[in-house]
N, C-alpha and C positions, 0 to 999 in steps of 0.2 A: 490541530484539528479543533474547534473555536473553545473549544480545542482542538481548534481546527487542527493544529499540526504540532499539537501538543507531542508530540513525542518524534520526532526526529533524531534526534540526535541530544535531545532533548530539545529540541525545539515542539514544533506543531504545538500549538497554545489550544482550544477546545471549541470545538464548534457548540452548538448550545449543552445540552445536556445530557440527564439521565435517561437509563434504559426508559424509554416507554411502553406504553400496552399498542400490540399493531391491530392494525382495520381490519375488520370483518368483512370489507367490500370486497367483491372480486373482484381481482388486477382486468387493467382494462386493456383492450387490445390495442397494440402499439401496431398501427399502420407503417411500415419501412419505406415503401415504395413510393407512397403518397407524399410521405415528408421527403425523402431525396428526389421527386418530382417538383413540389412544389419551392424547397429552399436549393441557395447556393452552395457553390463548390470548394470555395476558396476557405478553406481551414486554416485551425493552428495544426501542426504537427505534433501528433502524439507517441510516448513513449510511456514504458512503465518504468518508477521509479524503485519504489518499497512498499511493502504491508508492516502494520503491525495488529498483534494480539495480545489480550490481557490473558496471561496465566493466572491459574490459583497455586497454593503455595508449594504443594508437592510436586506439580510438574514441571514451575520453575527453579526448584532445588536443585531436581535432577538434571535438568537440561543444563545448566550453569556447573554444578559439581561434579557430573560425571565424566572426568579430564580422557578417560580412552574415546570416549564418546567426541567430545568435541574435539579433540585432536585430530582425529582423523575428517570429522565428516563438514569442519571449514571452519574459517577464521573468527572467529567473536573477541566483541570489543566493547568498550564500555561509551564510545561515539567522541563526539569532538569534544576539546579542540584538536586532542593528542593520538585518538583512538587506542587510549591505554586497555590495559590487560584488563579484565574482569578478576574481581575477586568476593568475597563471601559478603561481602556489604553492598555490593551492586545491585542495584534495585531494576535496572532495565539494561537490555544488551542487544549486540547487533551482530546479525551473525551476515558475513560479507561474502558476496559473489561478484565476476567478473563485469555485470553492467545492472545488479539491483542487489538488493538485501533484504531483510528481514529483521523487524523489530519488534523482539519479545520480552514483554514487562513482568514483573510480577505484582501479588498484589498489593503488597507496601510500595509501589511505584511512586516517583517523587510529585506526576499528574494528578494521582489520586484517580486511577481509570480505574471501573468495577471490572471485574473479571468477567471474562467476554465479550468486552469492547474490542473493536476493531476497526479497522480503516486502510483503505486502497489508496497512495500516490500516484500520480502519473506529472511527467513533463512536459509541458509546451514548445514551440519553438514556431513561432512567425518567418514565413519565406522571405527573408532579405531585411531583417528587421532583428537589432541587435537590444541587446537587456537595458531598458530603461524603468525608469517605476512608472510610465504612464503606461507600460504594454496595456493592450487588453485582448484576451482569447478573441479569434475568428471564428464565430459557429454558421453553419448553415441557418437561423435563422438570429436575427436580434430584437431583443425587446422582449425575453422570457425568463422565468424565476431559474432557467439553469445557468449555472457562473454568475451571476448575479453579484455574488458578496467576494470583496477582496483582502486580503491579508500578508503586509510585506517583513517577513521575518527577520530579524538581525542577530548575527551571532560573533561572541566577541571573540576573536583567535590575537591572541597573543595582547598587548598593550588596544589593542584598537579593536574597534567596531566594524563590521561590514556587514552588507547586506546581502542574502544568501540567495534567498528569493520572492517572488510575489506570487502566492497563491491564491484559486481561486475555486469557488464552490458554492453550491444551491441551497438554498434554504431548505434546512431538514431537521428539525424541530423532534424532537423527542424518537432518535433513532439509536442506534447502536453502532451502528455501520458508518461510516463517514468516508467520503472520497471526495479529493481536492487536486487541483489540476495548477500544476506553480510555470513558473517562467525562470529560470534558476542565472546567477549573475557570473558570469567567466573574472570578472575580477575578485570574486570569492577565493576560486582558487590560486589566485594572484596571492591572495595574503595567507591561505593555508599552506603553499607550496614558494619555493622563491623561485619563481619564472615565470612567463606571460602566460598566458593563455586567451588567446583572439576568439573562443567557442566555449561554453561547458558543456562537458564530457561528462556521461556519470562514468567510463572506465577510467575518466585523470584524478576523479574524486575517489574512488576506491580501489586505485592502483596499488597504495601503499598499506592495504587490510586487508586484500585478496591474496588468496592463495594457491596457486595454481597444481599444487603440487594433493591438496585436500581434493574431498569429491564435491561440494557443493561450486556450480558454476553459475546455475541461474534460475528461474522459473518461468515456465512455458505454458500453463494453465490456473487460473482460481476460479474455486466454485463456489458461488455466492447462495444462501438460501437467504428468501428477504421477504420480511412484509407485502402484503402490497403496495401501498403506498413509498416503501422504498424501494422497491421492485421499478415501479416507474420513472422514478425519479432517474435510476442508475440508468437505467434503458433508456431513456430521452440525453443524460448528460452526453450519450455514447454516442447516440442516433448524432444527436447536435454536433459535434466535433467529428462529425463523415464515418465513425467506425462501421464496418461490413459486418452487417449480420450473416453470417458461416451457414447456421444450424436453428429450426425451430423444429421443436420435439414437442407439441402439447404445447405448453406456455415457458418452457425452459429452453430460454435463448443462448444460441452460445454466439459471442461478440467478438473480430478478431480488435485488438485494444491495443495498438503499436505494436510491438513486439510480444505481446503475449494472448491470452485469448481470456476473458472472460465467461463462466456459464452462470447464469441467473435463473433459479427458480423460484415462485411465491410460490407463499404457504398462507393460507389461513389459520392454520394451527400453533404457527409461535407466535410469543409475544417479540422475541427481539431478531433481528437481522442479525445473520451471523458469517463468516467464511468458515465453510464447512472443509472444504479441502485444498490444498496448491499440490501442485504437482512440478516439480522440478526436473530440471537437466543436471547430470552428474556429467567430471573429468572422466572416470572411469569406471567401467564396471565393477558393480559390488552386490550382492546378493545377502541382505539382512535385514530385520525386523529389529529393530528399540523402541520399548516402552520406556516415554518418560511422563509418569505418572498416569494423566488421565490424557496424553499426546502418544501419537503411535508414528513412527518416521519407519516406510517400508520400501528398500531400495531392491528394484528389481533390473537389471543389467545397467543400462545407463538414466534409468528414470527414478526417482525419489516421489514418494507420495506422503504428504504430512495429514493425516485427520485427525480434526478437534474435534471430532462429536462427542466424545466423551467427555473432552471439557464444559460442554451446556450440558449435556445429559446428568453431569453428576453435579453441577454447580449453577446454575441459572434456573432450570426448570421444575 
């Protein structure tokens, strides 16, 4: 993430920078009907990939060292080439579902993310049109600052080098929140797996991390609170790549975003963009609450709800 995608696997390198102060403008009304009136049809196809967030030190202590805790509730891994074990010196980890995951840093992170950085993946995919490095996203309209900047990650698995994927994303200049949008390469898992693969899958990519037998399976909702100005941004990158707006409540859009749903509210009132909540799918029912530190994971029959409010409330603001 420019850091753009500074954290991946350790990948995502850092989109520009540090938290900034957010506008005092009021978010501006995002016309739906107008722009899928007046632009085209023909998209990339969207999926979601991963999030990640910057813990502080006590909530990624806990999350990382409390073994009843992650034993049961899904697979974590310390990310490529090997997707080895975590252990007490791991600085960022990922915790694995059947077709996305979750990447949670702490705050000695090898990035150098501040705590409460965060950023939304999603993947691409052109109708009949296989992974080269010249892809480029198909938006409903072209010739605008969203997708705009590109970025083609490489990652070394074993003796050699390949390339993973070609991400893409808006110029967003002094945010918090960062969302990039990649084209991911099937001969990747060529070289991390020994067999072909004609398509990339994110379930062939985390086949061998997932655990079907834990409760984490996937996520089905994130709740965005954002600037205005990054409020826009997110809501136009959506608009642009054909996603249905579901629900508007006031000014709190809820987006469906490939396989999962987006909700976005602006705030005047913070300075940084944050994901406030996700909301997961569980293998099976389980009925509990874990605090881990200033992170609360509250699983109600077959739903999981993770809120970091108290992560800005006690450390950013």
């Amino acid at each position: 993430m420019l850091r753009l995608l500074g954290i991946l696997s350790g990948i995502l390198i850092g989109l520009l920078s540090c938290l900034g102060k957010g506008s005092e403008t009021a978010p501006s009304k995002i016309d739906y009907e107008k722009v899928d009136a007046l632009f085209g049809h023909d998209v990339s196809q969207l999926l979601f990939d991963h999030l990640y967030v910057v813990l502080d030190s006590v909530s990624y202590a806990q999350l990382t060292q409390r073994d009843s805790w992650g034993n049961t509730y899904g697979a974590m891994d310390k990310g490529l080439p090997d997707f080895a074990a975590i252990d007490k010196r791991t600085t960022s980890c990922y915790l694995r579902g059947h077709k996305h995951y979750i990447e949670l840093l702490g705050p000695d992170n090898t990035y150098q993310e501040p705590i409460g950085k965060s950023g939304v993946g999603f993947s691409l995919q052109n109708s009949r049109e296989h992974f080269h490095l010249g892809v480029e996203p198909k938006l409903k309209q072209s010739g605008t600052p969203y997708l705009s900047i590109s970025e083609t990650v490489d990652m070394p698995v074993g003796k050699q080098e390949a390339t993973w994927f070609k991400a893409f994303y808006s110029p967003s200049e002094d945010t918090a929140l960062h969302t990039w949008y990649a084209f991911y390469n099937p001969a990747f898992l060529d070289s991390l797996y020994p067999e072909k693969h004609p398509d990339y899958s994110r379930e062939a990519f985390l086949r061998k991390s997932y655990k079907e037998e834990q409760l984490f399976e996937g996520i089905k909702n994130i709740s965005l609170e954002c600037t205005p100005k990054d409020y826009e941004r997110i809501a136009q990158e959506m608009r642009h790549l054909g996603c249905n707006l579901l629900k508007k409540e006031g000014q709190t859009l809820t987006i469906a975003s490939g396989d999962v749903t987006i909700t976005i509210t602006p705030s005047n009132a913070i300075a940084y963009s944050r994901i406030l909540k996700i909301e997961c799918r569980l293998n099976t029912i389980d009925h509990s609450i874990t605090y881990l530190g200033n992170l609360i994971i509250s699983n109600q029959g077959t739903e999981s709800v993770w809120d970091f409010e108290g992560l800005y409330k006690n450390n950013i603001e």
